[in-house]
C-alpha positions in Angstrom: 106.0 109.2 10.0 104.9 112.7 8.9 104.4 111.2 5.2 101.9 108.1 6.9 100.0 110.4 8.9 99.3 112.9 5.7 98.6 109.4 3.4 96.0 108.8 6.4 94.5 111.8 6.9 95.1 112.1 10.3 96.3 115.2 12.3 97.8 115.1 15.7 96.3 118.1 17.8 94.4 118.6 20.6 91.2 118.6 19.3 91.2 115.3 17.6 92.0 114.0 21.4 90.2 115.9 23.7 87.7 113.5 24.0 89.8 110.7 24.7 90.6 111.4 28.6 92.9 108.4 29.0 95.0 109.2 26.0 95.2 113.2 27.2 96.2 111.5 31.0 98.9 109.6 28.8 100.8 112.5 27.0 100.1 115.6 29.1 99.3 114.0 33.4 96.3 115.8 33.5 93.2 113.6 34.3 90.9 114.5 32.0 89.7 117.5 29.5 87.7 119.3 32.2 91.0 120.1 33.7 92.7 120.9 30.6 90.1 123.6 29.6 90.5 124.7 33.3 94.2 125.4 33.0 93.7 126.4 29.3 91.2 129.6 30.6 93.6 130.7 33.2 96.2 130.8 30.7 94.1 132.1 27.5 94.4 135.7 28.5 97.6 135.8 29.3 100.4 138.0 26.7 102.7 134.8 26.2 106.3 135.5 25.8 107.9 133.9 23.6 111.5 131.9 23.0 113.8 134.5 21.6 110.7 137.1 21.5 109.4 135.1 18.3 105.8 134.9 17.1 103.5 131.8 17.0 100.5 131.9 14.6 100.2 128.8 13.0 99.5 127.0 16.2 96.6 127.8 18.2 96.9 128.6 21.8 94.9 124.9 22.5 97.7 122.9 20.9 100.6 125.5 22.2 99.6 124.2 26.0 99.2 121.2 24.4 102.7 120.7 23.4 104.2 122.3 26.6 102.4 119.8 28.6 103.8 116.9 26.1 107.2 118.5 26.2 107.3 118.9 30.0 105.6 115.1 30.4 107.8 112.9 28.1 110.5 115.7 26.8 110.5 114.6 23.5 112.4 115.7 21.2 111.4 119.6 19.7 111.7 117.2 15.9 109.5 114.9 17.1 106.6 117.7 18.3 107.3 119.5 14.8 106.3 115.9 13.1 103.3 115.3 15.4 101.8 118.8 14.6 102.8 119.1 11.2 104.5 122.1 11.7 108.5 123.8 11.2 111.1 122.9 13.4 111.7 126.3 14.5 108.1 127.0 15.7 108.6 124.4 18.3 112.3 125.2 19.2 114.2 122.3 17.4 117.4 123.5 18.5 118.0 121.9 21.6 121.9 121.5 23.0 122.5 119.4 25.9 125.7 119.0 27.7 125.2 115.6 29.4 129.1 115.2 30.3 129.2 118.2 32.6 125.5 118.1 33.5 124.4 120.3 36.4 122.0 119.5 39.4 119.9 121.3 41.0 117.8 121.1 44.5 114.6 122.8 45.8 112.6 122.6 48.8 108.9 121.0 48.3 106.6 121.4 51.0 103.3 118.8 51.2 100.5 118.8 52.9 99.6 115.2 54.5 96.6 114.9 52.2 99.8 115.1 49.6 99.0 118.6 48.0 102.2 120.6 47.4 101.5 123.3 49.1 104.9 125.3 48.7 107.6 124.7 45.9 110.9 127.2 46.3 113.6 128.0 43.8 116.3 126.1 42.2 119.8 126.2 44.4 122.8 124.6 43.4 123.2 121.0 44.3 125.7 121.7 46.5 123.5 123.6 49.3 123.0 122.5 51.7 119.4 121.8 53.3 120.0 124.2 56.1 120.9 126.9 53.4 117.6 126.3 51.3 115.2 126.1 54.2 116.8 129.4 55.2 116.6 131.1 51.8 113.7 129.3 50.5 110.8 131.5 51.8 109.8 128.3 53.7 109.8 129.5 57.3 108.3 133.1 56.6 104.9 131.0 55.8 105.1 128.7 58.7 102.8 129.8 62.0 103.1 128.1 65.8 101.4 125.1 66.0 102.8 123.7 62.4 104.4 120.7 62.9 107.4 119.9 60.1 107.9 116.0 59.2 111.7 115.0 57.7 113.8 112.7 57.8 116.8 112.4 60.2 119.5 114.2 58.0 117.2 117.6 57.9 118.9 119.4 60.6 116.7 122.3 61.0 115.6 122.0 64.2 117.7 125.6 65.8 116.8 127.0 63.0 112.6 127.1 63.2 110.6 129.9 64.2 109.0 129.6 67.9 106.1 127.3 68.1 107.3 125.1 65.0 108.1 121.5 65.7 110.1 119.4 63.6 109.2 115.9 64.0 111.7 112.9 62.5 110.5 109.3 63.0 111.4 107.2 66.3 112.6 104.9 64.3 115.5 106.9 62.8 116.8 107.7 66.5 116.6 104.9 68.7 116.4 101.3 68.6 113.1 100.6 70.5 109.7 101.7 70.3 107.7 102.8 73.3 103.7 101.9 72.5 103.2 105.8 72.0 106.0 105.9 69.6 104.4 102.2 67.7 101.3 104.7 67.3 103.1 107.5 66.4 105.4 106.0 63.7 102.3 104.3 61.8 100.7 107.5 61.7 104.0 109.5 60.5 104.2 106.3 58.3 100.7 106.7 56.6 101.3 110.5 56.1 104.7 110.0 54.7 103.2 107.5 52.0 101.0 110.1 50.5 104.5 112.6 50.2 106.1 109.9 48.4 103.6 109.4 46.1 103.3 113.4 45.8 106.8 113.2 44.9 106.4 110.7 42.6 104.2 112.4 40.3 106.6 115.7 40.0 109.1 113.3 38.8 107.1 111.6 36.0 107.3 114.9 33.8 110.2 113.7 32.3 111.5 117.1 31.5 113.0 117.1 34.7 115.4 114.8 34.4 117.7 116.8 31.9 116.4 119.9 31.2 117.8 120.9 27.3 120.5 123.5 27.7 118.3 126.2 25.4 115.5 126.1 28.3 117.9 126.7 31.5 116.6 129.7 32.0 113.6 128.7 32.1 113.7 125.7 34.3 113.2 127.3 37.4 110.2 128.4 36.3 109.0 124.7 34.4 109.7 122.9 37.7 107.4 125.1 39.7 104.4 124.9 37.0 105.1 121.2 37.0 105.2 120.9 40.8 101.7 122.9 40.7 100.1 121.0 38.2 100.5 117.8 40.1 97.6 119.1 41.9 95.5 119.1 39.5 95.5 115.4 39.4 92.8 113.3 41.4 93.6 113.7 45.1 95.8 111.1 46.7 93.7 110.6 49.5 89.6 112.2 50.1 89.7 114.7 52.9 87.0 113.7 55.2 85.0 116.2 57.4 84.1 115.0 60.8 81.2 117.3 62.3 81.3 117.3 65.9 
């Protein structure tokens, strides 16, 4: 492949793409370049540290983001990157070692707003915590004010657990077999809101990164799922917020 591309003149990097908005959407989930050079200025001053404290020159800071975003999208392989952008293994981290037998899982606490923003993202725990445990731990309930209302499913047994003037709110549906006409309402509104979270959901788990995290980049995975879960939002908005003026 690295051979063809040579014999063809062509070289993979960001700037032979950035005008191609669909193809950018494809390899990094950002919607277009506007956003990329949005994100690229916020990180552009930035001191980068680097895997084992190394130094990268041969790559501009462009194509660096570039790659991350490709790596954290479709995790393909650190080879594969080093073929793509013509450049040593060891600049983009070939040596990956991943334990698949005894894998380890890992949960975290999301919170979205019913527009579908993620509006809070907490830290890795174990997969054995509980939810109780996270919620407690997760910074979660030190941003929450009365009034808030909290949406879950039935098996998120928080409720004694909330500061005063929180409500936790789990479908009709989940506890008891009929629906009272207030309840029909209230269910297809919860209903509405809940598709929006799903779909929020959704796009953290299309950086494929995330589904087995190489064993060289533990450390930072913590970190790589919380940039992830933020730059879902930089995607088009799941639904338009719309203004009523009384």
């Amino acid at each position: 492949m690295k051979i063809e591309l040579r014999h063809l003149g062509i070289k993979f990097n960001y700037a032979n793409l950035n005008q191609n908005d669909e193809l950018l959407n494809s390899y990094t989930g950002l919607p277009s370049n506007s956003v990329f050079q949005a994100l690229y200025n916020l990180v552009k001053p930035l001191n980068i540290e680097y895997h084992l404290m190394w130094s990268v020159e041969s790559i501009n800071k462009e194509d660096q983001i570039f790659i991350t975003l490709m790596k954290w999208r479709h995790n393909f392989p650190h080879f594969d990157l080093a073929v793509r952008f013509n450049s040593s293994s060891a600049t983009t981290t070939n040596i990956v070692i991943t334990n698949y037998k005894h894998r380890n899982t890992w949960k975290a606490l999301i919170g979205i707003a019913p527009n579908g923003v993620v509006t809070f993202v907490s830290k890795l725990f174990p997969g054995s915590t509980s939810d109780k445990v996270i919620t407690l731990k997760s910074g979660l309930l030190e941003q929450l004010v009365p009034g808030d209302l909290i949406l879950a499913d039935k098996g998120f047994l928080i409720r004694d657990i909330l500061p005063p003037g929180v409500s936790l709110n789990i479908p009709p549906f989940l506890d008891t077999p009929q629906f009272t006409p207030d309840q029909v309402v209230q269910t297809e509104t919860i209903a509405k809101a809940r598709i929006h979270i799903e779909r929020a959901i959704q796009r953290i788990k299309c950086y494929s990164i995330l589904d087995v995290i190489p064993f060289s980049m533990l450390k930072q995975a913590e970190s790589i799922f919380q940039v992830v879960a933020a730059l879902t939002n930089l995607q088009p908005p799941l639904i338009k917020e719309i203004q009523t003026h009384m």
